[in-house]
Every structure is written in C-alpha cells, then in structure tokens.
SEDREN-21305 format. One record per atom (N, C-alpha, C): residue in three letters; x, y, z. Coordinates in steps of 0.2 Angstrom, whole numbers, padded with zeros to 4 digits, always signed. Example, Ala and Ser with C-alpha at 12.3 -4.5 7.8 and 13.67 -1.06 7.14 Angstrom:
BEGIN
Ala+0066-0028+0039Ala+0062-0022+0039Ala+0066-0016+0039Ser+0064-0011+0035Ser+0068-0005+0036Ser+0064+0000+0039
% end
This chain:
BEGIN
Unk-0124+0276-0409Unk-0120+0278-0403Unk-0124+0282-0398Unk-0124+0280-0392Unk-0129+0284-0388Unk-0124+0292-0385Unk-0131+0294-0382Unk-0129+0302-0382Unk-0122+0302-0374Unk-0125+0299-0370Unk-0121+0298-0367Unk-0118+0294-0364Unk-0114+0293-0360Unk-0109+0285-0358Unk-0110+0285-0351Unk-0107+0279-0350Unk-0113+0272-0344Unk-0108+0277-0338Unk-0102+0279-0340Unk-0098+0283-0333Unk-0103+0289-0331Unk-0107+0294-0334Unk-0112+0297-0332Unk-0117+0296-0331Unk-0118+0289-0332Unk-0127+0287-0330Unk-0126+0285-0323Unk-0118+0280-0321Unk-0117+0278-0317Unk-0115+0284-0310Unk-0115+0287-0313Unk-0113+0294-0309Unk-0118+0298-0306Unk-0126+0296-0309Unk-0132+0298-0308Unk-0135+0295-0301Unk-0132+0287-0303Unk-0136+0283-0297Unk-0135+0285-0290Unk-0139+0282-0286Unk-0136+0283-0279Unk-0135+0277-0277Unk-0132+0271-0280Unk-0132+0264-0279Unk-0125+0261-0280Unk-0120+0255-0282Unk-0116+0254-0286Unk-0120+0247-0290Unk-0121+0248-0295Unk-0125+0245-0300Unk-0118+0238-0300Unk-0124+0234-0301Unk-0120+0224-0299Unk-0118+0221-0309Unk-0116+0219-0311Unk-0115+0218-0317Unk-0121+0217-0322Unk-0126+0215-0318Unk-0132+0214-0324Unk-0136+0220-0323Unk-0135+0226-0318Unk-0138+0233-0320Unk-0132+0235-0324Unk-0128+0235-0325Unk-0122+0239-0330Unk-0124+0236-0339Unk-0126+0230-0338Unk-0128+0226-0345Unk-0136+0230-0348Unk-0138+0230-0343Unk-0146+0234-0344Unk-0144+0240-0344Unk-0140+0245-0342Unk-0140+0254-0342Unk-0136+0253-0348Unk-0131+0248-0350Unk-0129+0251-0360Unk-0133+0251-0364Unk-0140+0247-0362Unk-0145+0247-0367Unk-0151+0251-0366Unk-0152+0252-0360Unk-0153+0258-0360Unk-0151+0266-0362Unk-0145+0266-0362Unk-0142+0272-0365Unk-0143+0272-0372Unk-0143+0264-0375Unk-0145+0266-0381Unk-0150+0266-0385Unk-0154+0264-0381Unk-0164+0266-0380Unk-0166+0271-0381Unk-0163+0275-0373Unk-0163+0282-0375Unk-0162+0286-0379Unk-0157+0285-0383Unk-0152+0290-0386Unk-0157+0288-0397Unk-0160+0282-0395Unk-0164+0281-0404Unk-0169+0285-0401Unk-0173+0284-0394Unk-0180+0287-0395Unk-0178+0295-0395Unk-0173+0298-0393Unk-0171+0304-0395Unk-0171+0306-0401Unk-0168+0304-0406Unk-0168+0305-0412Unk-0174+0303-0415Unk-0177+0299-0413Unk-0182+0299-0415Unk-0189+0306-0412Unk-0190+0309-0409Unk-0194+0313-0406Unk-0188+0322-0409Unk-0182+0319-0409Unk-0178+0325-0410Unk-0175+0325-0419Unk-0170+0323-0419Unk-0165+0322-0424Unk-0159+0319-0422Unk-0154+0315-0426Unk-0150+0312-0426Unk-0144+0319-0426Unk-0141+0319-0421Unk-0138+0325-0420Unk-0129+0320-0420Unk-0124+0325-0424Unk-0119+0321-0424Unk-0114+0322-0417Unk-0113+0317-0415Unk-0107+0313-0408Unk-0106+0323-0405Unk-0101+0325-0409Unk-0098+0332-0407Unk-0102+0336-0405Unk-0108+0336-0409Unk-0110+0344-0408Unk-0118+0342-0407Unk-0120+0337-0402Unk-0125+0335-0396Unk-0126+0341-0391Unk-0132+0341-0391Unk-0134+0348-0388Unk-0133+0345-0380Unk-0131+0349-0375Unk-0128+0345-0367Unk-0136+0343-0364Unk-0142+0347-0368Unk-0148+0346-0364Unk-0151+0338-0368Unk-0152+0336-0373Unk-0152+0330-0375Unk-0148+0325-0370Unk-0141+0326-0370Unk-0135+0321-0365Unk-0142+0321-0358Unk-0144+0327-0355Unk-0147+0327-0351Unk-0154+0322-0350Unk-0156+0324-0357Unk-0164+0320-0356Unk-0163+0310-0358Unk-0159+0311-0360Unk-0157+0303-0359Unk-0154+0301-0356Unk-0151+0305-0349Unk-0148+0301-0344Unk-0153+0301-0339Unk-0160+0306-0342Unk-0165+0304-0336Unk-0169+0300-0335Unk-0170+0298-0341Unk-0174+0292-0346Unk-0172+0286-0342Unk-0163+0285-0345Unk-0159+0279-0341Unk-0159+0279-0334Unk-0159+0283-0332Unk-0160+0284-0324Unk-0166+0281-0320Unk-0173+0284-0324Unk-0179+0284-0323Unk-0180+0276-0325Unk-0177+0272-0330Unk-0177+0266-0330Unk-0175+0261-0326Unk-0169+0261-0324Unk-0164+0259-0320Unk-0168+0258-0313Unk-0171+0264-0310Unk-0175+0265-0304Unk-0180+0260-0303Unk-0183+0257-0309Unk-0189+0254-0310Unk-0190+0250-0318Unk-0187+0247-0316Unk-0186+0240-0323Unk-0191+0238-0326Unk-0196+0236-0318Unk-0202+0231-0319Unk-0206+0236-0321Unk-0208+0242-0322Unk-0214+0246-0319Unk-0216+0246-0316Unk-0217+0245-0310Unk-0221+0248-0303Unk-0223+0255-0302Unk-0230+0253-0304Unk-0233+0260-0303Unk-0232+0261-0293Unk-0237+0257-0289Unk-0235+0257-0284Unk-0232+0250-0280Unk-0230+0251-0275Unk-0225+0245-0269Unk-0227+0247-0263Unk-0230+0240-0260Unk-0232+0240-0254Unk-0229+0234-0250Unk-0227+0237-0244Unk-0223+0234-0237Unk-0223+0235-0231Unk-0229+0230-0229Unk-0231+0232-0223Unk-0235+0238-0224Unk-0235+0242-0218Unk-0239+0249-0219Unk-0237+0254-0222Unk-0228+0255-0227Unk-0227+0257-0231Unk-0231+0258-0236Unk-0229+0263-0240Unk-0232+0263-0249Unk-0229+0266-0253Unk-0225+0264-0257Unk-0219+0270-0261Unk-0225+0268-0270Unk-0226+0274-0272Unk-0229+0276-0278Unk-0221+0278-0281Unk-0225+0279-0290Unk-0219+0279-0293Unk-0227+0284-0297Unk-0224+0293-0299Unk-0229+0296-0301Unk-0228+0298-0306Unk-0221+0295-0310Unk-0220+0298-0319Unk-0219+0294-0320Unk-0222+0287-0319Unk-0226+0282-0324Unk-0232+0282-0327Unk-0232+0282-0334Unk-0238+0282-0337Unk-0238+0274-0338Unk-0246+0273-0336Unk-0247+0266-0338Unk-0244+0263-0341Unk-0244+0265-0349Unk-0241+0261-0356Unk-0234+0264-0354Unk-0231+0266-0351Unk-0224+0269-0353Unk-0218+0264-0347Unk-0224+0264-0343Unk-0220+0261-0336Unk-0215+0254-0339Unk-0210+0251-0338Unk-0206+0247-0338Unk-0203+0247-0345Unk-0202+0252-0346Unk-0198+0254-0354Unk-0193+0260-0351Unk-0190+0261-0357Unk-0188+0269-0359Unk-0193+0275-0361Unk-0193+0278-0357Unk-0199+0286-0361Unk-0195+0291-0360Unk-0200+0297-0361Unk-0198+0302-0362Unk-0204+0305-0360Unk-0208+0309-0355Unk-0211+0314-0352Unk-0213+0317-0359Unk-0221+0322-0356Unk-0223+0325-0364Unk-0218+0332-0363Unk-0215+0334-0357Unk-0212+0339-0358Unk-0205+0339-0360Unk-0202+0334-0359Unk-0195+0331-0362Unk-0197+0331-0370Unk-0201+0328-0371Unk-0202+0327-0381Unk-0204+0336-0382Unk-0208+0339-0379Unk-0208+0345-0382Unk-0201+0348-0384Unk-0196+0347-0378Unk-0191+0351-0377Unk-0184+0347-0382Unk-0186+0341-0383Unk-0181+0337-0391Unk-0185+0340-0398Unk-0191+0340-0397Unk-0194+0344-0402Unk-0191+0351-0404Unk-0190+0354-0399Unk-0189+0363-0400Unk-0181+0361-0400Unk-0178+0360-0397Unk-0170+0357-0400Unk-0167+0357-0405Unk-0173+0351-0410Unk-0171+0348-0416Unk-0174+0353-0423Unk-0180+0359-0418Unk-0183+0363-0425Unk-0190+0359-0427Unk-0190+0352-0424Unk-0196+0349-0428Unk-0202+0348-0424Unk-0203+0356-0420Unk-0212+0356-0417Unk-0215+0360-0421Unk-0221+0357-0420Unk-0228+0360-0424Unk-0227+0368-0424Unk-0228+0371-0427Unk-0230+0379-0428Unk-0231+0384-0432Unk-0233+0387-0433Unk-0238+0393-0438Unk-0233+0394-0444Unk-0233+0393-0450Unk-0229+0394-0455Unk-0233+0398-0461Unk-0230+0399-0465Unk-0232+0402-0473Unk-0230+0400-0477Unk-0236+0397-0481Unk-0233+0393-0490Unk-0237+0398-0494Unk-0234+0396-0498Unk-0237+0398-0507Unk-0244+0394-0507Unk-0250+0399-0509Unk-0255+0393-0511Unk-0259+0397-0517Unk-0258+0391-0521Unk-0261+0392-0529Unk-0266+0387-0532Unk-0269+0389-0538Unk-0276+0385-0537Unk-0273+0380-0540Unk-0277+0374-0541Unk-0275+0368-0544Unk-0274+0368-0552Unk-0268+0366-0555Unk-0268+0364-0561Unk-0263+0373-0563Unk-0264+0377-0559Unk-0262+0386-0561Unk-0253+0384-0560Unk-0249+0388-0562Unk-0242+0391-0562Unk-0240+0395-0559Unk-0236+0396-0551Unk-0233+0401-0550Unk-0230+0405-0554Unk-0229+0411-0555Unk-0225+0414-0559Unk-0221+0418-0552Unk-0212+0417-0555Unk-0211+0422-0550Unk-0210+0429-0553Unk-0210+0433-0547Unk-0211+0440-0548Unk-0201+0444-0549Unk-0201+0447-0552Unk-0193+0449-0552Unk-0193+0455-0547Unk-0187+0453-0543Unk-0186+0456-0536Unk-0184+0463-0538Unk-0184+0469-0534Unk-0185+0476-0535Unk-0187+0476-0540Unk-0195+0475-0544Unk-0197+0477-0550Unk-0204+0476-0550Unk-0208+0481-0547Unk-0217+0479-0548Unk-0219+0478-0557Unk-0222+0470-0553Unk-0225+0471-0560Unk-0234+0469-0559Unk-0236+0472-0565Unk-0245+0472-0563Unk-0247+0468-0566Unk-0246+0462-0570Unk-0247+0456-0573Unk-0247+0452-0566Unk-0254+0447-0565Unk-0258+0444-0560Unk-0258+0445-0554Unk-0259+0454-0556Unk-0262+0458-0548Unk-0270+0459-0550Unk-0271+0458-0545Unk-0281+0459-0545Unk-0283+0466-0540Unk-0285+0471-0545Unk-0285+0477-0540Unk-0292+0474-0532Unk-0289+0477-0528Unk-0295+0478-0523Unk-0299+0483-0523Unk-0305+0481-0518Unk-0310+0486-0518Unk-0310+0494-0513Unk-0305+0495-0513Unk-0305+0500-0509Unk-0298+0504-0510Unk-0301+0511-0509Unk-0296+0517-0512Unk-0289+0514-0509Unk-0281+0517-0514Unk-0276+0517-0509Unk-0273+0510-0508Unk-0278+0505-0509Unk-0274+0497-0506Unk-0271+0494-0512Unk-0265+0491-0511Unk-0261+0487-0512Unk-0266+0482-0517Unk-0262+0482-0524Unk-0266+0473-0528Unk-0264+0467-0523Unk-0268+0465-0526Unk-0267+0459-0523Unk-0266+0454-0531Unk-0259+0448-0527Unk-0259+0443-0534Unk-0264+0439-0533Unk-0263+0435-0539Unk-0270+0430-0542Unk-0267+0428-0547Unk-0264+0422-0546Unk-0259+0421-0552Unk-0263+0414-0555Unk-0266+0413-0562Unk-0270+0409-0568Unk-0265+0405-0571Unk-0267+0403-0575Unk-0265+0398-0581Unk-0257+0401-0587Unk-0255+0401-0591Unk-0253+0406-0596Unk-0257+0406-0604Unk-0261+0405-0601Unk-0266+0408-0607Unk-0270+0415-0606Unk-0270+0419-0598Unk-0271+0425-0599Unk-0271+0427-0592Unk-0272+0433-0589Unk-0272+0437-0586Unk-0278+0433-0579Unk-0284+0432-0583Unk-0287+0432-0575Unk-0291+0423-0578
% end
C-alpha cells in the first residue's frame, strides 16, 4: 500500500496529468513508498510518519517531472538542466542521500556508536546479580583507588 495517494501527488503538480501520467504516478507512488521501506521500515497505514508521506510524494513528483531522465534539454538557445539527477538514478524513482539519511533516522536504522558485550572466544558471560558487587571475575587494576575491572574465563577458574 503506498504512503500516499495519487489526490496528493496530483495536488503537487502544476499540470492536469492526461490518463497515461495518472497510470504512471500510481506506480510511481508505489515505487516510492517499497523504496521507502526499504531505506526506512515498513511502517503501518495509521501511524506513517507525515515526513515519509513527504519524501515520497517528492520522489513521485521528481519522477513525473522527468520520466525519460534528462539530465539536460536543449531548444534553440534555451537550455533547461535537470541538477538532482544522478546519472544512474535519472529516469527511475530515488531518493537523494539526504532523503535516505532522514528515512534512516525515522526508522532508527542509521549507522551509529553503540555498546556490546565483548568476550573472548569459547568464554561465558556470567551475569553479575544487580545491587550486589561481586569480586568473582574482577581483575584488580594497576593503580591506587580504581575500580576492578571484569575479565570473565571459562568455569574452571577465576583467571
């Protein structure tokens, strides 16, 4: 189901689209709306973010405007350029790298600084019992005052 409908794409134009652009802008809406989820997440009908509904009516928009890809068009001593087509992207559906940033931070699924648990190969987590220090696979450090640090082994011993 695309994010949104062909009354708001067609409400974007500044043209009255002929029956074969309304055949093309449905499939376009639904172009847009997989590569969405795909760069984003499948977000359900209801609860679509309004900026999604946005980025894919800009897509269809920006499609509509230029089917074939034409990067540029020359007429007489006119020259209309087309400057947010990327080569490979021109006569499809895309998404700008700023659009996919911004489906990415949407959806929660951009690259970013995290923290895992890292343990040697073949060794057991052991978890630790919450409000209760315990000093089973703490490794003292080298200096007065500081905090063990863990180092957690096999269960055959301590280090």
């Amino acid at each position: 189901m695309p994010y949104a409908t062909l009354d708001e794409l067609t409400g974007r134009l500044d043209w009255e689209p002929d029956e074969d652009e309304l055949r093309i802008a449905v499939t376009a809406l639904e172009d847009a709306s997989d590569l969405a989820a795909t760069y984003g997440r499948e977000w359900p009908e209801e609860r679509t973010p309004r900026l999604v509904k946005t980025l894919v009516l800009k897509a269809a928009v920006r499609y509509l405007r230029n089917p074939n890809g034409y990067t540029q068009s020359r007429a007489g001593d006119e020259t209309l350029g087309w400057s947010d087509a990327h080569g490979r992207d021109a006569g499809s559906i895309y998404f700008t790298r700023e659009e996919i940033r911004l489906l990415e931070d949407l959806a929660g699924t951009r690259p970013g600084l995290t923290s895992v648990t890292v343990s040697a190969w073949g060794t057991k987590i052991r978890p630790r019992p919450v409000g209760r220090v315990s000093s089973e696979g703490l490794v003292p450090v080298d200096y007065d005052g500081g905090a063990s640090f863990p180092l957690f082994n096999d269960d055959g011993g301590p280090w």
